[in-house]
C-alpha positions as CSV (number, residue, x, y, z in Angstrom):
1,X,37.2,-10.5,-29.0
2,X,35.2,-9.8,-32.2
3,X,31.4,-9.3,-32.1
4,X,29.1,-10.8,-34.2
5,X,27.0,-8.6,-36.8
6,X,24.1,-8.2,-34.4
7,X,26.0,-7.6,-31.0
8,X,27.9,-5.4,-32.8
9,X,24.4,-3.6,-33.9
10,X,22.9,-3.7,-30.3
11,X,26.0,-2.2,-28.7
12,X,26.3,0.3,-30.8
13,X,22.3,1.0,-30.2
14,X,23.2,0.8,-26.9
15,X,25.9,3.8,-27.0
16,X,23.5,6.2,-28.9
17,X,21.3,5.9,-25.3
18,X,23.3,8.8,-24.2
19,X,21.6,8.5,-21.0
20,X,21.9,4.4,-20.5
21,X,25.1,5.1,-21.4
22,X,26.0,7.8,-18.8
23,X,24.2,6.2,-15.9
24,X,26.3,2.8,-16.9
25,X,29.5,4.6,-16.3
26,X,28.4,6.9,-12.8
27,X,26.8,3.3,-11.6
28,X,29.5,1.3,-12.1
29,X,31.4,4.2,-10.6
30,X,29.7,4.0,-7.4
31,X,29.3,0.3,-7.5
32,X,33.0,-0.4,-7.9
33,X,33.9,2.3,-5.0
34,X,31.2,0.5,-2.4
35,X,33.3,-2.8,-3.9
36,X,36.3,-1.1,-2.2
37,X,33.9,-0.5,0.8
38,X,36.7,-1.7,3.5
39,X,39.6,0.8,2.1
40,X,36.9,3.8,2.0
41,X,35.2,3.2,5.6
42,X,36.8,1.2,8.6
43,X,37.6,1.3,11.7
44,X,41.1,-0.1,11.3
45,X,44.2,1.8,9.6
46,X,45.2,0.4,5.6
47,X,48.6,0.2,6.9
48,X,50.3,0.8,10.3
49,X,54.0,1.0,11.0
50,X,55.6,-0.6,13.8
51,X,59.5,-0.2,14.4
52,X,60.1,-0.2,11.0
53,X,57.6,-2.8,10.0
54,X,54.8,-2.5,7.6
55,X,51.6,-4.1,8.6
56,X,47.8,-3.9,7.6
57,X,45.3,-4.4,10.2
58,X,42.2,-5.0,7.5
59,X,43.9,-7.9,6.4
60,X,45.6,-9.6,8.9
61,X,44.7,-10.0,13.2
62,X,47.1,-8.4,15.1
63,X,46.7,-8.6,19.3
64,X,47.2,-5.8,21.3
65,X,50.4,-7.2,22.8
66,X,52.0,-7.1,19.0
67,X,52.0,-3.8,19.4
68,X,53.2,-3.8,23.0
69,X,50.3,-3.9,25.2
70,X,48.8,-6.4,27.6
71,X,46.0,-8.2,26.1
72,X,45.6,-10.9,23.7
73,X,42.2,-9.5,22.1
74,X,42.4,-7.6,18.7
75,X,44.0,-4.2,18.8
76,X,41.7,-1.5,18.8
77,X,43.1,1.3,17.1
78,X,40.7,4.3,17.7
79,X,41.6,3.9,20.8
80,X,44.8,6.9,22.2
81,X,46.3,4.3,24.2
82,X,46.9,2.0,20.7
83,X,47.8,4.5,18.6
84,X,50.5,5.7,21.1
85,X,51.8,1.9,21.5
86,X,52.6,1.8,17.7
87,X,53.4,5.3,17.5
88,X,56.2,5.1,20.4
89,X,57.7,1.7,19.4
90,X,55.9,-0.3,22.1
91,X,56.2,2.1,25.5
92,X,53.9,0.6,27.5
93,X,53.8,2.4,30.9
94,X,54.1,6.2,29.1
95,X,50.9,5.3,26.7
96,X,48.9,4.2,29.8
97,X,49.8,7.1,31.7
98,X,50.1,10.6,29.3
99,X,49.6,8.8,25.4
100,X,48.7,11.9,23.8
101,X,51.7,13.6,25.1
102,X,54.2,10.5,24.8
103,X,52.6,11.4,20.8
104,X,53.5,14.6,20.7
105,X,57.0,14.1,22.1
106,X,58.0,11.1,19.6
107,X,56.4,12.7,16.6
108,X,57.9,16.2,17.4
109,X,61.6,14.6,18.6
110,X,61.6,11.1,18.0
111,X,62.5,10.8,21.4
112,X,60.2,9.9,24.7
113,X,61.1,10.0,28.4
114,X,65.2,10.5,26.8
115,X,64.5,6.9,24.9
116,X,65.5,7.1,21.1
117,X,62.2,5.7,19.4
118,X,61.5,5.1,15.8
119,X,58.6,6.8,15.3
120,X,55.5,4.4,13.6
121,X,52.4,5.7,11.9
122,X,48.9,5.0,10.9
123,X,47.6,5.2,7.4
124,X,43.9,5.9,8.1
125,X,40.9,5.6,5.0
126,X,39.2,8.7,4.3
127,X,35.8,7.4,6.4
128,X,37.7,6.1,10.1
129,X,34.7,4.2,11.0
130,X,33.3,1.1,9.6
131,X,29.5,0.5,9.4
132,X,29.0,-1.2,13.0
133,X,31.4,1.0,14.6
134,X,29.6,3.6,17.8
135,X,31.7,6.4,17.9
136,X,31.7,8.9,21.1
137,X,29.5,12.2,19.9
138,X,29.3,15.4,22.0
139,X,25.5,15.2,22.7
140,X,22.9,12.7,21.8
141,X,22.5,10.6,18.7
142,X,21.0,11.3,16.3
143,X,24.0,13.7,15.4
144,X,23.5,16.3,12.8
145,X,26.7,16.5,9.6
146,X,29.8,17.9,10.9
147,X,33.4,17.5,9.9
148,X,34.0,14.3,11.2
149,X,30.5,12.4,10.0
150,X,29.6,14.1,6.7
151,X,25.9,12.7,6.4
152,X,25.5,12.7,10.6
153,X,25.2,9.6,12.5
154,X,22.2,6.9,13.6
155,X,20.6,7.2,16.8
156,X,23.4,4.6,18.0
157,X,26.0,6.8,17.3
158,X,27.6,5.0,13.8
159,X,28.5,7.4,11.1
160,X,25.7,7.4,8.3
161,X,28.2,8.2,5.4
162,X,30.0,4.5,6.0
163,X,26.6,2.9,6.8
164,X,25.4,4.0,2.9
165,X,28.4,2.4,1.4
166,X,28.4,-0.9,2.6
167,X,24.5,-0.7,2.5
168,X,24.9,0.2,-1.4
169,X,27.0,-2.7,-1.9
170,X,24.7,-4.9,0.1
171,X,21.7,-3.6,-1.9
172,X,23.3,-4.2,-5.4
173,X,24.3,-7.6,-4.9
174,X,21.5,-9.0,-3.0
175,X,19.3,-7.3,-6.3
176,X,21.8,-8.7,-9.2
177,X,21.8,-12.7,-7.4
178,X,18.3,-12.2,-7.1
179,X,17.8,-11.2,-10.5
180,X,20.1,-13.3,-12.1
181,X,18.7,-16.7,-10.6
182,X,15.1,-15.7,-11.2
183,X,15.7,-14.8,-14.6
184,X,17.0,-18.6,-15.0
185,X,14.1,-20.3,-13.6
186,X,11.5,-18.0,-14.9
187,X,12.8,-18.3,-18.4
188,X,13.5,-22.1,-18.3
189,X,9.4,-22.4,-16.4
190,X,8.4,-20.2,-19.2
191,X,10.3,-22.3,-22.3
192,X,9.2,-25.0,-21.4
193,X,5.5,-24.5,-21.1
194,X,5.2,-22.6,-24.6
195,X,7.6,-24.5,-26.4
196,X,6.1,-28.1,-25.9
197,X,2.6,-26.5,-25.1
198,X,-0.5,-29.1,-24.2
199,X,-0.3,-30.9,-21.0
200,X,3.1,-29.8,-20.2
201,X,1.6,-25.7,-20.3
202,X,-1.5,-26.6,-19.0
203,X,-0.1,-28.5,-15.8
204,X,3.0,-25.8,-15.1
205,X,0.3,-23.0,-16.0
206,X,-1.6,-23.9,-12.9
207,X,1.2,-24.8,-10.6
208,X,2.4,-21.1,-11.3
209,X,-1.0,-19.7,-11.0
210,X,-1.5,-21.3,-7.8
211,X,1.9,-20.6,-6.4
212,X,1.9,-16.6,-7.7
213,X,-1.2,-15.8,-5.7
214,X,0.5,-17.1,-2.7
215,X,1.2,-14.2,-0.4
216,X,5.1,-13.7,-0.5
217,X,5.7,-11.4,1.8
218,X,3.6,-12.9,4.7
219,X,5.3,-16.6,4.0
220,X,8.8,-14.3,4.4
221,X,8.1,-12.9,7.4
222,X,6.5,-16.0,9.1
223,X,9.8,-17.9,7.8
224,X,12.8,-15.2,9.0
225,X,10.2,-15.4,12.2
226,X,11.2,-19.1,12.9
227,X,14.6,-19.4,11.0
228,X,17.5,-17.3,12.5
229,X,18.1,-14.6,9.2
230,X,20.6,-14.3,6.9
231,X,21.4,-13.0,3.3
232,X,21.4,-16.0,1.2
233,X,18.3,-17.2,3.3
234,X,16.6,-13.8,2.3
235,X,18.1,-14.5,-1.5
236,X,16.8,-18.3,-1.1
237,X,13.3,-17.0,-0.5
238,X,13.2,-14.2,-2.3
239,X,14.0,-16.5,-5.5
240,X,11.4,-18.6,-4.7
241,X,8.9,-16.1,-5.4
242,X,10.7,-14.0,-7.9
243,X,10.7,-16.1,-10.7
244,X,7.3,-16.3,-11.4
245,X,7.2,-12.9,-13.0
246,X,9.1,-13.5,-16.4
247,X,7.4,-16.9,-16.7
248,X,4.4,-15.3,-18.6
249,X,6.2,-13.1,-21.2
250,X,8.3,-16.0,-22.0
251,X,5.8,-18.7,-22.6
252,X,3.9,-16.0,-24.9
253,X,7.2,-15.5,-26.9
254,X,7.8,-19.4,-27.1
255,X,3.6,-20.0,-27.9
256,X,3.8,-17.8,-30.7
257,X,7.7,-18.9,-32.4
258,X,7.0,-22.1,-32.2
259,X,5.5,-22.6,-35.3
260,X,7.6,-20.7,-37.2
261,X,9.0,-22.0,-40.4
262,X,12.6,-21.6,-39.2
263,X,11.5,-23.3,-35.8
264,X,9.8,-26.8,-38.5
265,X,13.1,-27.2,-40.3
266,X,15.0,-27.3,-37.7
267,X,12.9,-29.7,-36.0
268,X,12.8,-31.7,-39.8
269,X,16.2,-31.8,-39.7
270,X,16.8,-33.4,-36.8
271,X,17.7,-30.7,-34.5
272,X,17.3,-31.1,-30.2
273,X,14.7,-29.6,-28.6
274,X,17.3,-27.8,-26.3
275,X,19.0,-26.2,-28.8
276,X,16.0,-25.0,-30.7
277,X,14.7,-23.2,-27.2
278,X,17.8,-21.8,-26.3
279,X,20.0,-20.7,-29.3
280,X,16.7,-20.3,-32.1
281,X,13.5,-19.2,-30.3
282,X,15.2,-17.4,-26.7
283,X,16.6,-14.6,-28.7
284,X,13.6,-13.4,-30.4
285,X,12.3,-13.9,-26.6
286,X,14.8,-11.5,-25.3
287,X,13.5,-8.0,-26.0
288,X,10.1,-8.9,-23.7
289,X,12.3,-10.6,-21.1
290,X,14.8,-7.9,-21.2
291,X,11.6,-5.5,-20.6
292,X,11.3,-7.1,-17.1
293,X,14.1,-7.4,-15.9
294,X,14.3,-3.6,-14.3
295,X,11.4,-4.4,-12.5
296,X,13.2,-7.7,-10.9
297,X,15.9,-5.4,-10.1
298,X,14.3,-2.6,-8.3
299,X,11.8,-5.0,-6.7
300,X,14.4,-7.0,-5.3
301,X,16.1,-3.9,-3.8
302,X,12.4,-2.5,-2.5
303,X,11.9,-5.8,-1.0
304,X,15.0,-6.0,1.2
305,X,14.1,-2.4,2.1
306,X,10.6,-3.2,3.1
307,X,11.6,-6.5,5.0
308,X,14.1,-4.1,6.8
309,X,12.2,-1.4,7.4
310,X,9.6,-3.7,9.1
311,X,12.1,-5.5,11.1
312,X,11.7,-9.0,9.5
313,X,15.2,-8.5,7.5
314,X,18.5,-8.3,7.9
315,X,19.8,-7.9,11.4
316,X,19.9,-4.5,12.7
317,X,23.7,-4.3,12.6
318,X,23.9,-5.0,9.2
319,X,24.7,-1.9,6.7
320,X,21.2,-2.0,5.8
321,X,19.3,0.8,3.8
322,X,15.9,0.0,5.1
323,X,16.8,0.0,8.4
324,X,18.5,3.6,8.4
325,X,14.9,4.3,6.5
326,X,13.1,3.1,9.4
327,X,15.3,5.3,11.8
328,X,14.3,8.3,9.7
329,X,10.4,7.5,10.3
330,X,11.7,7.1,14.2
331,X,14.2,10.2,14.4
332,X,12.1,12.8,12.1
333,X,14.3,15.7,14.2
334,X,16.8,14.5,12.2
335,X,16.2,15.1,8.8
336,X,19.6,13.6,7.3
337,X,18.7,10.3,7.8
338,X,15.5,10.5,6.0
339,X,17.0,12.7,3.1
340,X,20.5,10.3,2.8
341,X,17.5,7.4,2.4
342,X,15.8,9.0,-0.1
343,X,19.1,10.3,-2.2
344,X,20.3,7.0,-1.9
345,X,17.2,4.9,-3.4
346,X,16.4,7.4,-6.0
347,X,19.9,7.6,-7.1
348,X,20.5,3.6,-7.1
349,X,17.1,3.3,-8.9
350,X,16.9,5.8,-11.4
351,X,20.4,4.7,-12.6
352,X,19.7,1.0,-12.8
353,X,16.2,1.6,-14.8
354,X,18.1,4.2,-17.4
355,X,20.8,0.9,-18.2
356,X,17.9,-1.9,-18.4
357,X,16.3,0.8,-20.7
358,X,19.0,1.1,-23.3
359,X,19.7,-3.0,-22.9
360,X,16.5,-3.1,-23.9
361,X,16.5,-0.8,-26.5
362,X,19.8,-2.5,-28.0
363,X,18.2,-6.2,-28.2
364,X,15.1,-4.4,-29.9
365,X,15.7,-4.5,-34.1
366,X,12.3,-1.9,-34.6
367,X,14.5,0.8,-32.2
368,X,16.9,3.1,-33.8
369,X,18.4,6.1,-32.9
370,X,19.2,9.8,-34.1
C-alpha cells in the first residue's frame, strides 16, 4: 500500500522520534507476549501425550477418566497422581498408590510393575501457573522470589510473575477500548458544536458543562455497588465520562476553521456538511486531539487501578494490577509486590506517553527533526 504525500511525511517524522520509535517496538513487544498470555502462564500443559496421542489441554476439556482416572471433572494436571496417569499410559491403581515412583520407573525403563508402557509426556509453559491458580508454598504467603515464582507470590499463594501478565493485557485493552470509543464521541460532541455553532453549541455546551462536573468516580462506585461488576460494565461507564475531555479542543479547532476560505467554497459548491467536518476541517483538528489522547490513555489505565485498589473494580480474582497494588499497601513485609506494581505502571506508562508523543509530533507540520 502506497502512502499519500503527507502520511508519508508524518511517518517518517515519526521515525526520527528515536525514542517513540523505540518504545513502539519494546511495547508492542510486551503487549503481543501478554497477547500470548495462556502459552506463557497456565496451569495446564501446551501439549500432553497420551499413548501415542497428541492432545492440548488449553484448548480442548479433557476429564480425568480420559486419562485413566475416575472422575468426570476436568483433569488437574499439577496434581502427581495426573501426571502419572498420562505418563504411565493410564495405570490407575500404581498412580494412586506410589505415582512418583510408577514415574520414575516408566520414564527410566518404560516399563511399570513388568507392564510394557509407552511412556507420555507434558509440555509445560515457561510460567506453570495461571493467574488464579494457589500454589502450595513452604511457609506463609506472601512468599518472597525464588526459583519457582520469580517476582514471589500474593498473600493467597498465586505466583505474582503470571498475575502481571494477564494484568498487562487486561490493563492495555480495557485503556485502548476506552480510548478509542471516547475519542469517537468526544470528537463527534465537539464537531458538531463548533462546526454549526449558535444554538446547537450553546445547548451541547451546557449539557457537557453540566454533565463534566458530575462526580465520576462516586456515580462508579455507587453503580458497580448495585450492579454485579464486569469489564465491559466498567468500559460502559467509564465511556460515559471519558468523552467529555476532547470535546473542548475540538469544538475550538472546528470554531476557528469554520470560516476558512477553503471550508466557504466547499460549502458554495455544494459540498455535505459531513464530509466538510470529517475529511476537510478534522485533520487540521488532529494535532490538538492527538495531544489528548495520552492522557485518555493513562487515565483510563489509573482509573481501573484506583477502582481496584479501592475495591469497587474488577473482582478480586481477576489478573488485576490495582489489586496486587492494594496487597502491597496491605503486605509492606513484602516489598515485591509493591516494587513489581510500581515497575509495572511506570514501565506501561512511560512507554505509551513516548508513542502518543511522536504521533503527535508526526501529525504536527511546524515539528521537524535533526
Amino acid at each position: 500500500m502506497t502512502l499519500s504525500p503527507l502520511n508519508a511525511r508524518r511517518w517518517r517524522n515519526f521515525k526520527r522520534n528515536r525514542r517513540a520509535v523505540w518504545s513502539l517496538w519494546l511495547f508492542a513487544l510486551l503487549f503481543g507476549l501478554s497477547l500470548c498470555a495462556e502459552l506463557l502462564a497456565n496451569d495446564k500443559p501446551l501439549l500432553v501425550s497420551y499413548q501415542g496421542e497428541l492432545r492440548s489441554p488449553i484448548v480442548s476439556f479433557y476429564s480425568e477418566q480420559d486419562f485413566g482416572g475416575y472422575f468426570q471433572t476436568e483433569a488437574t494436571y499439577r496434581e502427581v497422581e495426573v501426571q502419572c496417569l498420562i505418563i504411565s499410559g493410564g495405570l490407575e491403581d500404581p498412580c494412586l498408590d506410589d505415582p512418583e515412583g510408577v514415574i520414575a520407573e516408566v520414564q527410566a525403563s518404560g516399563t511399570a510393575l513388568g507392564e510394557p508402557v509407552e511412556a507420555g509426556w507434558l509440555l509445560w509453559p515457561p510460567i506453570p501457573y495461571s493467574y488464579n491458580t494457589v500454589n502450595n508454598i513452604d511457609g506463609a504467603a506472601p512468599s518472597a522470589p525464588d526459583g519457582d515464582h520469580w517476582l514471589g507470590t500474593d498473600d493467597t499463594a498465586r505466583d505474582v510473575l503470571a498475575r502481571v501478565i494477564y494484568g498487562f493485557r487486561l490493563s492495555v485493552a480495557f485503556a485502548l477500548i476506552v480510548t478509542v470509543l471516547s475519542s469517537v464521541l468526544g470528537i463527534a460532541a465537539g464537531a458538531v458544536q463548533g462546526y454549526f455553532g449558535g444554538w446547537t453549541d450553546l445547548i451541547l455546551q451546557r449539557i457537557v458543562e453540566i454533565w463534566g462536573s458530575t462526580p465520576s468516580l462516586y456515580v462508579i462506585i455507587i453503580v458497580v455497588a448495585i450492579i454485579p461488576v464486569s469489564f465491559w460494565l466498567l468500559v460502559g461507564l467509564t465511556v460515559l465520562f471519558g468523552w467529555i475531555g476532547l470535546v473542548g479542543v475540538v469544538r475550538a479547532e472546528f470554531l476557528r476553521a469554520r470560516n476558512f476560505e477553503y471550508v466557504r467554497a466547499a460549502k458554495a459548491l455544494g459540498v455535505s456538511d459531513g464530509i466538510i467536518m470529517f475529511r476537510h476541517v478534522l485533520p487540521n483538528a488532529m494535532v490538538a486531539t492527538l495531544t489528548f489522547l495520552p492522557f485518555l490513555v493513562t487515565g483510563a489505565i489509573g482509573g481501573l487501578a484506583s477502582l481496584d485498589f479501592l475495591g469497587f473494580g474488577l473482582p478480586s480474582s481477576s489478573p488485576s494490577l490495582g489489586e496486587l497494588t492494594l496487597q502491597a499497601k496491605q503486605n509492606l513485609q513484602a516489598p515485591w509486590l509493591g516494587f513489581t506494581a510500581f515497575a509495572t505502571f511506570a514501565i506501561m506508562l512511560s512507554l505509551l506517553v513516548f508513542i502518543f508523543e511522536g504521533v503527535r509530533d508526526a501529525f504536527d507540520p511546524r515539528k521537524t527533526f535533526s
